[in-house]
Structures are given as structure tokens and as C-alpha cells.
C-alpha positions in Angstrom: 163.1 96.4 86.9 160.0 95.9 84.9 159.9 96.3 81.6 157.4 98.7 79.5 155.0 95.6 78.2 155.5 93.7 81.6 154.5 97.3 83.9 151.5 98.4 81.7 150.2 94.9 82.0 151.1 94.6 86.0 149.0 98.1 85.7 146.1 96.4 83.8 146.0 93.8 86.8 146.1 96.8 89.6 143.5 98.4 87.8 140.8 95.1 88.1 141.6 94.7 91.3 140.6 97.9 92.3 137.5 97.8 90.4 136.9 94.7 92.3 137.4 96.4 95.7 135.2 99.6 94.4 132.2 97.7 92.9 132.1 95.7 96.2 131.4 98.8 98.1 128.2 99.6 96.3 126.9 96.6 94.6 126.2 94.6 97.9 123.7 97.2 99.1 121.7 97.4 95.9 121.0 93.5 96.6 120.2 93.7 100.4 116.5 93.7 100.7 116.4 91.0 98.0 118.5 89.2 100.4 116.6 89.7 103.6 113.9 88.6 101.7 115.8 85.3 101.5 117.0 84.6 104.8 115.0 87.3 107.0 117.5 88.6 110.2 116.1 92.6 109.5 117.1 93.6 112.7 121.2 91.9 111.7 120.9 94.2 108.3 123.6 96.5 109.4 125.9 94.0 110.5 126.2 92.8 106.9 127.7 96.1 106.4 129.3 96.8 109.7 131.5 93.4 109.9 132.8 94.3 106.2 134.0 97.4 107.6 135.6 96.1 110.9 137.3 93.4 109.1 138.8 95.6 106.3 139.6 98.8 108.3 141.2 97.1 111.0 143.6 95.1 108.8 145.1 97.8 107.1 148.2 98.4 108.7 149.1 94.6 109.1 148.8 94.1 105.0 150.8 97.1 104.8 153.8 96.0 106.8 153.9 92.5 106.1 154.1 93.8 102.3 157.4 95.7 103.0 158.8 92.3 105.2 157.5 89.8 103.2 156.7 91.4 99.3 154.1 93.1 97.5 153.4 90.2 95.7 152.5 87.4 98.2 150.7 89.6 100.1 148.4 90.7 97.5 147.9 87.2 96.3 147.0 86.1 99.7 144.7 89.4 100.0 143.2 88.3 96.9 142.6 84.8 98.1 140.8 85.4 101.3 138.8 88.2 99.5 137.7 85.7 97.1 137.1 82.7 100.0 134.5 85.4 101.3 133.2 86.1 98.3 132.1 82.5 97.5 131.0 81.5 101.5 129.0 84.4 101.5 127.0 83.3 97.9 126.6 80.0 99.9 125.3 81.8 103.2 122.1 80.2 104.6 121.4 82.4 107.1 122.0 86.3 108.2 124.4 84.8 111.1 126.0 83.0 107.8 126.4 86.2 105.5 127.8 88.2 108.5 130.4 85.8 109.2 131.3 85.4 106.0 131.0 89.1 105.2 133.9 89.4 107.7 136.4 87.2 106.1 135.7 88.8 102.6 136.7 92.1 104.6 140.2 90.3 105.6 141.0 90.4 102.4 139.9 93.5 101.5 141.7 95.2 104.0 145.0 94.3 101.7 143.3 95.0 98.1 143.1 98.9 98.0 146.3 99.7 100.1 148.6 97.0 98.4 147.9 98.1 94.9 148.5 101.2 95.6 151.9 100.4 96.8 152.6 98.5 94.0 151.4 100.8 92.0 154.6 103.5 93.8 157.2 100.8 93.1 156.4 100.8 89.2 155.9 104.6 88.8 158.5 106.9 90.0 156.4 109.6 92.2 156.3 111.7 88.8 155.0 109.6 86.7 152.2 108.4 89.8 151.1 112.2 89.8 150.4 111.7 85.7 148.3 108.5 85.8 147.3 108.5 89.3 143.8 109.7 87.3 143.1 106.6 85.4 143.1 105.0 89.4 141.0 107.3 90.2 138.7 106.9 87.0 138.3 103.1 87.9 137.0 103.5 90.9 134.6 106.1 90.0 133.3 103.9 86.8 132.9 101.0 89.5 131.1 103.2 92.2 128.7 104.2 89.3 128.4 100.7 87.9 127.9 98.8 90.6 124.4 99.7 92.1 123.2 99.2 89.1 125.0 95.8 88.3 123.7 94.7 91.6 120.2 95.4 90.9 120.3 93.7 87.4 121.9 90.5 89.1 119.4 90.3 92.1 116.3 90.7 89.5 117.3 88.9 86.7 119.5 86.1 88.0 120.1 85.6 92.0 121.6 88.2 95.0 123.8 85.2 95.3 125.7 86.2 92.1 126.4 89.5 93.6 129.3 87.5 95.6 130.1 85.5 92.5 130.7 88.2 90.4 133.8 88.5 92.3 135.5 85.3 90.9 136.2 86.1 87.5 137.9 90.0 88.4 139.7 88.4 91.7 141.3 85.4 89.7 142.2 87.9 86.6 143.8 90.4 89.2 145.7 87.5 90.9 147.0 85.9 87.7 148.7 89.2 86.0 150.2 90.1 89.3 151.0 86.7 89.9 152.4 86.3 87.0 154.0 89.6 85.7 155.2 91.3 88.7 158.4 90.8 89.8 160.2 92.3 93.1 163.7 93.9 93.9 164.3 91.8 96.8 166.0 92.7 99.8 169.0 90.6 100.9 169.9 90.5 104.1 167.1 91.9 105.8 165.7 91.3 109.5 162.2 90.1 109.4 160.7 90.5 112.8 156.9 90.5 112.8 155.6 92.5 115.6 153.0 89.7 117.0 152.3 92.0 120.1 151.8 95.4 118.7 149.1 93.9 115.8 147.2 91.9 118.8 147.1 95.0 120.7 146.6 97.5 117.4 143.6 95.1 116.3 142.4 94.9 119.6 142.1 98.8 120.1 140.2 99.6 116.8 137.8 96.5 117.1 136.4 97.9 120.0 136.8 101.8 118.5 134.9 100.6 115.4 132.3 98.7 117.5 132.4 101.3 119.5 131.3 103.8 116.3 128.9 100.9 115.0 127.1 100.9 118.0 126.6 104.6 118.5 125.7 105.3 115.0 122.9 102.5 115.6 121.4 103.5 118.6 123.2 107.3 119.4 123.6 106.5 122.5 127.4 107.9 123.2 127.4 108.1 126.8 125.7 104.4 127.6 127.9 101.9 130.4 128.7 100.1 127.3 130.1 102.5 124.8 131.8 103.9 127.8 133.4 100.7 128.4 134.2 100.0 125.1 136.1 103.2 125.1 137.8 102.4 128.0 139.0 98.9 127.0 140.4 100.5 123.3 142.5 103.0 125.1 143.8 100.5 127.5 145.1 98.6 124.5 146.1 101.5 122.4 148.2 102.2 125.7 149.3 98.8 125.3 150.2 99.1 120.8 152.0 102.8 121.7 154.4 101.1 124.5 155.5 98.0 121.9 155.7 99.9 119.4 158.6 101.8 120.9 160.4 98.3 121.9 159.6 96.4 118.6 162.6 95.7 116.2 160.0 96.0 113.1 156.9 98.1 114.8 153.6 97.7 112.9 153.3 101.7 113.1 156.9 103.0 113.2 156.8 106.2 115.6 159.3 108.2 113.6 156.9 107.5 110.1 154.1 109.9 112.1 157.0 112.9 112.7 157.5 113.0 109.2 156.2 116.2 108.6 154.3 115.5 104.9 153.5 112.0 106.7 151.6 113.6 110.0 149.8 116.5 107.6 149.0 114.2 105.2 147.5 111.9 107.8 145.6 114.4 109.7 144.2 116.1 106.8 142.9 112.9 105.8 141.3 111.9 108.7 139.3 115.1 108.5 138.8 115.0 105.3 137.3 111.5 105.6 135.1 112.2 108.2 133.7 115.0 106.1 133.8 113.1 102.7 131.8 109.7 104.4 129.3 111.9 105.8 128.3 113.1 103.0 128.3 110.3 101.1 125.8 108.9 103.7 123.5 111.2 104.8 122.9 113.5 101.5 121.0 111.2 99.9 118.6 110.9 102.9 118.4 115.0 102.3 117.1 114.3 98.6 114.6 111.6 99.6 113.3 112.6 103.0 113.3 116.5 102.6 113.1 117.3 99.1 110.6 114.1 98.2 112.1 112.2 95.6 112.2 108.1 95.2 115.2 106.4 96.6 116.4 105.9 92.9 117.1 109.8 92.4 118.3 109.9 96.1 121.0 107.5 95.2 121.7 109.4 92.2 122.8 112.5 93.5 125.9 110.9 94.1 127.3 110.7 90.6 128.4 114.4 90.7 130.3 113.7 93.6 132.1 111.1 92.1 132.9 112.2 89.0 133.9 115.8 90.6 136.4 113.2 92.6 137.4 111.5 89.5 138.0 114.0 87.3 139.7 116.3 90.1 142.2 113.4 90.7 143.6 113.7 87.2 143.4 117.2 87.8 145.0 117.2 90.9 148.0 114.9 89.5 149.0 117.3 87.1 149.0 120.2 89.3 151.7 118.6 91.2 154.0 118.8 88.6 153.9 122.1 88.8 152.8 123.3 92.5 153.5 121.9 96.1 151.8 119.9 97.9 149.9 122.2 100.3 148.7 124.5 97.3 147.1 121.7 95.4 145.4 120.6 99.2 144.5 124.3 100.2 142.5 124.7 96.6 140.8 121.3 97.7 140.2 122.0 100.9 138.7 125.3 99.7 136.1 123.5 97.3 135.3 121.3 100.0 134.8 124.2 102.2 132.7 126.0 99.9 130.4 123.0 98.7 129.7 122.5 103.0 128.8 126.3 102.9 126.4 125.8 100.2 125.1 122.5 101.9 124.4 124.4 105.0 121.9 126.6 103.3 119.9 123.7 101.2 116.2 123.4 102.3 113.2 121.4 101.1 112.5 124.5 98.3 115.9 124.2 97.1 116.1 122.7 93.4 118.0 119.5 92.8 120.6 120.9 90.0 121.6 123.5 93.3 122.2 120.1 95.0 123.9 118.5 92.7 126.2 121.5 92.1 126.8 121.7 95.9 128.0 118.1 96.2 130.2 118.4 92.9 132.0 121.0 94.9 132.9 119.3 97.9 133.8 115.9 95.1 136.3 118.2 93.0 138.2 119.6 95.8 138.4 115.7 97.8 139.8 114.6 94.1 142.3 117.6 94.8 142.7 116.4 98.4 142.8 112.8 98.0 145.2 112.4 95.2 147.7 115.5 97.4 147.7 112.7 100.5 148.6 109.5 98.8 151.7 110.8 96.0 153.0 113.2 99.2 152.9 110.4 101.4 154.7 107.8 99.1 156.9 110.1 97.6 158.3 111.2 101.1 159.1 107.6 102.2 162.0 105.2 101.2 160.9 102.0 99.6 161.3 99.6 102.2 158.3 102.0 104.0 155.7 102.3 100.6 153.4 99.7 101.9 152.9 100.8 105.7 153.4 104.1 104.6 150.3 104.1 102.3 148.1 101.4 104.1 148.6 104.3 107.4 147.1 107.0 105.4 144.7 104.7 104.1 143.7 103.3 107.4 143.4 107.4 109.2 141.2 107.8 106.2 138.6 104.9 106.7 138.7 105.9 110.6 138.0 109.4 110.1 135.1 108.4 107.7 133.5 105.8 110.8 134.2 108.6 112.9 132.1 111.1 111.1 129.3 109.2 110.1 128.8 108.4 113.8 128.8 111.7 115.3 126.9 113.7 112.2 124.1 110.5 112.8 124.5 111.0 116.8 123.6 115.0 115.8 120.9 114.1 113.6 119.1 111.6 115.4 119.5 114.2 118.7 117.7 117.2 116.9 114.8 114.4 115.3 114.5 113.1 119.3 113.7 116.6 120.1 111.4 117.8 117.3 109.4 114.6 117.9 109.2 115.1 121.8 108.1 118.4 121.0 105.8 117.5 118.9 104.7 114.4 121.0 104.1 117.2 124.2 101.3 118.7 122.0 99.8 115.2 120.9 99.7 114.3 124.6 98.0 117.5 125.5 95.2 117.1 123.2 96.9 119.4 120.4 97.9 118.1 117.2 96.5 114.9 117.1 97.2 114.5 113.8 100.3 114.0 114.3 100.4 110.9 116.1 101.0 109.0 113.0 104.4 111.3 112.6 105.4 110.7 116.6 104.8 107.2 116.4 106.7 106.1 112.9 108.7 109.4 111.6 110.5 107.0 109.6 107.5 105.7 107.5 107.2 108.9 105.9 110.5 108.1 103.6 108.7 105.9 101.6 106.9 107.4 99.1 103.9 105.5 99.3 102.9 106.8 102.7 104.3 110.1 102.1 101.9 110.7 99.1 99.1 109.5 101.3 99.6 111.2 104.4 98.1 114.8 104.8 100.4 118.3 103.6 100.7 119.0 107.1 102.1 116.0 108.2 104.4 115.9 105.1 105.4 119.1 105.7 106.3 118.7 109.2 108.6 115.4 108.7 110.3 117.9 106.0 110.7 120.5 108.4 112.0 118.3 111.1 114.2 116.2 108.9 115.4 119.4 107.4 116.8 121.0 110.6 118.0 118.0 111.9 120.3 118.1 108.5 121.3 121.2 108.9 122.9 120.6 111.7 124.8 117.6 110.3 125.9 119.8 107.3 127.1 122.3 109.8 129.2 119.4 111.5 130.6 118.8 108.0 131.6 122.3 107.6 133.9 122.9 111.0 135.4 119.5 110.1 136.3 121.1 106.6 137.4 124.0 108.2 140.0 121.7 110.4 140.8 120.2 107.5 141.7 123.1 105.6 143.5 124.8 108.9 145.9 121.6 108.8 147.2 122.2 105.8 149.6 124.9 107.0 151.3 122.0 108.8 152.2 120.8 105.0 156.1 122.0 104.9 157.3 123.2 101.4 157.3 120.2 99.6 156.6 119.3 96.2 157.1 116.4 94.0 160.8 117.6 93.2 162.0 118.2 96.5 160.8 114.6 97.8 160.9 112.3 94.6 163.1 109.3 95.8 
């Protein structure tokens, strides 16, 4: 059992370690044209992204279970470790090929971070006291999501990209050394450890080629192609493959009878619509504020500091309520905000003033701080200990999939109704009609920077606007029915509250 001095300071060493894991998410971006600058590979620029995001989603589940075999601690020190490895190769990368690579090993390790503090994190707090300071997690990763763009960008200009990877060190070796140090484990005696070497090859397997699968169609939007198709194919052969070993193994990565939980399944379905509503946002709203409404990339990116302090500050919220209320009531007034924030969304247009914005996407921020901080206590509080870390890394892992999931289709919708609006537009070109508008046909994309935009005539201006407006619309409308689905599974939630499932 820890003791008061020895838990807040395990707690001090949860908390950087998340900051770590949140500032990564934002401050690599902010450096990324500074670093193509550097080592060229434009046409890789996504994969710098896209391998992180393989690596760590895929991963999940493994740190999760081999935490509850092997110990939060070792686990989270070797997550830790291999995050850290990445961090320094990819500050060394001399080529695109290079940062990708490396890029992927950092997300190894990542995959562990988020998940396995969490779960140490439910065996230091008894699921009351997680629904009172689950806000101060919450307010970390907020501070870091609004600190680390601009970090990043004071790094790049005043010292080198390469210290955005470096900045790692000094928070991965702090986070390592308290945990390292201060936390110590009830350990199990006696207990068969059985890693399930089949069901991992075969899980990893399946969403490799799923999350290629969603890379690849939210580069090019082309769902149906031989290849997507294939790589369909081949992830549902192998998911075929996980489901059947998973009902033999001793220790199964995914243990069947976790999903028929009842809080377990809701929690994990709401999430996964949740996240694909919550990601979508998060990516394609700023490209509202820039392309339709005309602002400068750095106002673009701000519009998401309402959404993130609406998250933070509904996730304090959100814990306290569950002292009082159960689960689904503290989800269904979440799921409400969200729903009402996609609503208001739906209705935006290129006259519509930026506080409306900014209000709409508080909205949908407060009720995921509702929804978010619902899943996670529900989830852990509902499982015995020996389950916290698969348990949490599960609904962690749904979450990140939905999110992939929704940023491909809502950028398969947009870049359908753009194709469209251009041919159209390209028919009247061709025809003699219009010919202004070649310049529109031929490079639609040009007119985001602001430089061109402010050159170009008000017609063509007002055309992209129009085009990239409606195209938007429809993506906001994608958001909303997957809202709505998220808000209808929350009368699967059973009546269950804090004091009816507190271990």
C-alpha cells in the first residue's frame, strides 16, 4: 500500500508522463515544414504522422495486458524507454525515410504511456477518489495540447526542429525515475503467466492493415480501389484468426467475457463513436476557419483552445457528478452537448462570426469532458484489479480506432463533394464558360494560403468558399449522426454508478 507522501509523488510522476505523451501530439506538427525544409521527402509528410499513429494505436492492448501479467511498473518503464529511444533517433534522423522509421519506434512506446498511467493511476485511487482528481489528468493534457504548438514553434525558430525530439529527455527520464523509484506493486503470487504470442501476431496484424487501410483512404479517398479492398480483406482474415485464439488462449490479449460486461461494451461503443466524432473535429474545423471564413493558419489553429478547455474543465466537472449521479446520466448530458455543438456546426457558413464558432466547438469540448471522463472511471471501476490495465488500454484503443475511423470517412465525404464542385465547375471552363476559373480547377488548394487568396479575384475567392463550405457541411453532418449514435448507445449503460461498482 502506498503511502500519502509516496502516492502524491507517484501522482506527480503520472502527471509528467502524460504531459509528455500530450505535448508530443501537437508540438511535432508545429516543427514539420521547418523539417522538410531540412531533409525534403514532401510527398512522405504524412507518414511522419501516420507511422506515429500505427505504431501507438496498435500497441495498446499488448501494454495493457502484459501490465496486468508482468506489473505496472516494468511495463511503463520499458514504455518509457522505447518512447525515449525514438525520441533521440528521430533528433538524429538524416532523412524523411529516417524520421519515419524512427517516428514508429517512438510510437512503440507511446502506445504504453497514456493507457498504463492511467491504470496506475486506478490502483492508487479507489474509483471515488479517481472521479475527484481525475480533473487535474485532464487539466495536464489540456495545458500540454495548448503549450505545445507553441513550444514547438519557439524551438524550431530559435534553436533547431531537432530539439523538438530532445525535449523529450528531460520529462521521459523524470517520469521514469519517480515511478521507478516510488511505486511499488501488490504482487500476485502464484499466478499463471501465459502470454498469448498468437492472438497479438494476429491482433497486430489485423489493425496494421485496418489503420493502413484508413491512412490510405484518407490520403487518396479512394475506398473502393483493388488495394484498400484487399487490405480489407487481409485484416478480416486475421481478425478471424485473433477472435478464434482468443477463445482457446489461457491469458487472451482481449478476454471475450471483458466485452459482455455491460458498462465494459457501452463504455466501449460509446467511445468509439465518440472518438470518431471528437477526431473529426479536431481535424477538419480548423480547415473551416482558414479556408471558408479566411483567416491565417495561426487563428485556424486557435479555434481549438475552446475545445480543449471545454474538455478540461468538463472532466473535473464530470468527476464530481459521478459522485452523485450514474454513469449514463453524466454520458447522456455529454452526449447531449456534443449533439448540440454538431447541430450548431451544421449550420456555420463563411458569414458566420468566429465567437459563434468558437462557442459551437466549446459545446461539443464540454460534453466529450463529460463523456470521456464517464468511459474511463465506469470502465475501471467495473473490473477487478488483475483486469485495470487491459481493461483501460481496450477502451483506450476503441477510442483512437474510432478517431482514424472518422477522420477517414468525414475526409472521404469532403474530398467527394470538392471532386464534384470542381468537375462542375471544370465542365463550364471546358465549354468556354468561366474561364476564370481555371486557376480554381487546376489548384483549389492554393487558395488556403493567404497570399494567393488576397490576390486572386472576389469571384474566385468566393467560389473556393462556397465549394469548401458545402463540402463541410456535409462532414459536419457526418459528425452529427455519429453523435446521434453515440448518444442512442447510451441506453445500453445499465444502472450503474460509482457505488454500485466501486471494487
Amino acid at each position: 500500500m502506498q503511502t500519502s507522501t509516496k502516492r502524491l509523488t507517484v501522482t506527480i510522476g503520472i502527471l509528467i508522463g502524460m504531459f509528455l505523451a500530450a505535448m508530443e501530439a501537437t508540438v511535432v506538427g508545429t516543427a514539420m515544414p521547418t523539417v522538410i525544409s531540412a531533409l525534403g521527402g514532401l510527398e512522405l509528410y504524412s507518414w511522419v504522422f501516420s507511422a506515429y499513429l500505427l505504431a501507438s494505436t496498435v500497441t495498446v492492448p499488448a501494454w495493457g495486458k502484459l501490465s496486468d501479467l508482468y506489473g505496472r511498473r516494468p511495463l511503463y518503464l520499458w514504455a518509457i524507454t522505447i518512447f525515449l529511444l525514438g525520441s533521440v533517433l528521430s533528433g538524429q534522423a538524416q532523412s524523411m525515410t529516417q524520421l519515419i522509421a524512427f517516428r514508429a519506434i517512438q510510437g512503440l512506446g507511446a502506445g504504453g504511456l497514456l493507457p498504463l498511467a492511467m491504470t496506475i493511476a486506478a490502483e492508487l485511487y479507489t474509483p471515488v477518489e479517481r472521479a475527484k482528481i481525475q480533473g487535474y489528468f485532464s487539466g495536464v493534457w489540456g495545458l500540454a495540447s495548448i503549450v505545445g504548438p507553441l513550444l514547438g514553434g519557439i524551438i524550431t525558430e530559435q534553436i533547431s526542429w531537432r530539439w523538438v525530439f530532445y525535449l523529450n529527455i528531460p520529462f521521459g527520464l523524470a517520469a521514469a525515475i519517480i515511478i521507478g523509484t516510488q511505486f511499488v506493486e501488490e504482487r500476485s503470487e502464484g499466478k499463471r503467466r501465459e502470454i498469448d504470442i498468437f492472438g497479438m501476431l494476429s491482433f497486430t496484424v489485423s489493425v496494421t492493415l485496418l489503420m493502413l487501410l484508413l491512412v490510405r483512404s484518407g490520403e487518396n479517398f479512394q475506398l473502393l480501389s483493388s488495394t484498400n479492398l484487399t487490405l480489407a480483406a487481409a485484416s478480416i482474415i486475421a481478425m478471424t484468426f485473433f477472435v478464434r485464439a482468443e477463445r482457446r488462449a489461457h491469458e487472451p490479449l482481449i478476454p471475450v467475457d471483458l466485452l459482455r460486461h455491460r458498462v465494459v461494451y457501452c463504455s466501449v461503443i460509446n467511445g468509439f463513436f465518440s472518438g470518431m466524432a471528437i477526431f473529426g473535429l479536431i481535424s477538419f474545423i480548423p480547415l473551416f476557419v482558414q479556408g471558408v471564413m479566411g483567416t491565417g493558419p495561426t487563428r485556424a489553429g486557435s479555434v481549438l483552445t475552446p475545445l480543449l478547455m471545454g474538455w478540461v474543465v468538463f472532466s473535473i466537472v464530470g468527476g464530481r457528478l459521478l459522485l452523485w449521479f450514474q454513469f449514463r446520466w453524466v454520458m447522456l448530458a455529454g452526449m447531449l452537448l456534443m449533439v448540440a455543438g454538431f447541430v450548431l456546426l451544421d449550420m456555420m457558413t463563411s458569414q458566420t462570426e468566429i465567437r459563434n464558432v468558437l462557442w459551437n466547438v466549446g459545446l461539443v469540448g464540454s460534453g466529450m469532458g463529460l463523456v470521456m471522463i464517464t468511459q474511463l472511471i465506469a470502465v475501471q471501476s467495473s473490473v477487478s484489479r488483475e483486469r485495470l490495465g487491459i481493461a483501460t488500454s481496450t477502451a483506450q484503443f476503441f477510442r483512437s480506432i474510432g478517431g482514424a475511423v472518422g477522420v477517414a470517412i468525414m475526409g472521404a465525404v469532403m474530398a467527394r463533394g470538392m471532386t464534384t464542385q470542381i468537375a462542375a465547375i471544370g465542365s463550364r471552363v471546358g465549354s468556354g464558360v468561366d474561364q476564370g476559373f481555371q486557376q480554381l480547377v487546376e489548384d483549389p488548394n492554393a487558395f488556403l494560403q493567404p497570399a494567393i487568396r488576397d490576390t486572386a479575384s472576389p469571384e474566385l475567392v468566393i467560389a473556393f468558399q462556397s465549394m469548401l463550405a458545402n463540402s463541410l457541411h456535409w462532414v459536419f453532418i457526418v459528425g452529427t449522426v455519429v453523435s446521434i449514435l453515440g448518444l442512442l448507445s447510451v441506453a445500453l449503460m445499465p444502472s450503474a454508478g460509482l457505488t454500485k461498482t466501486a471494487r
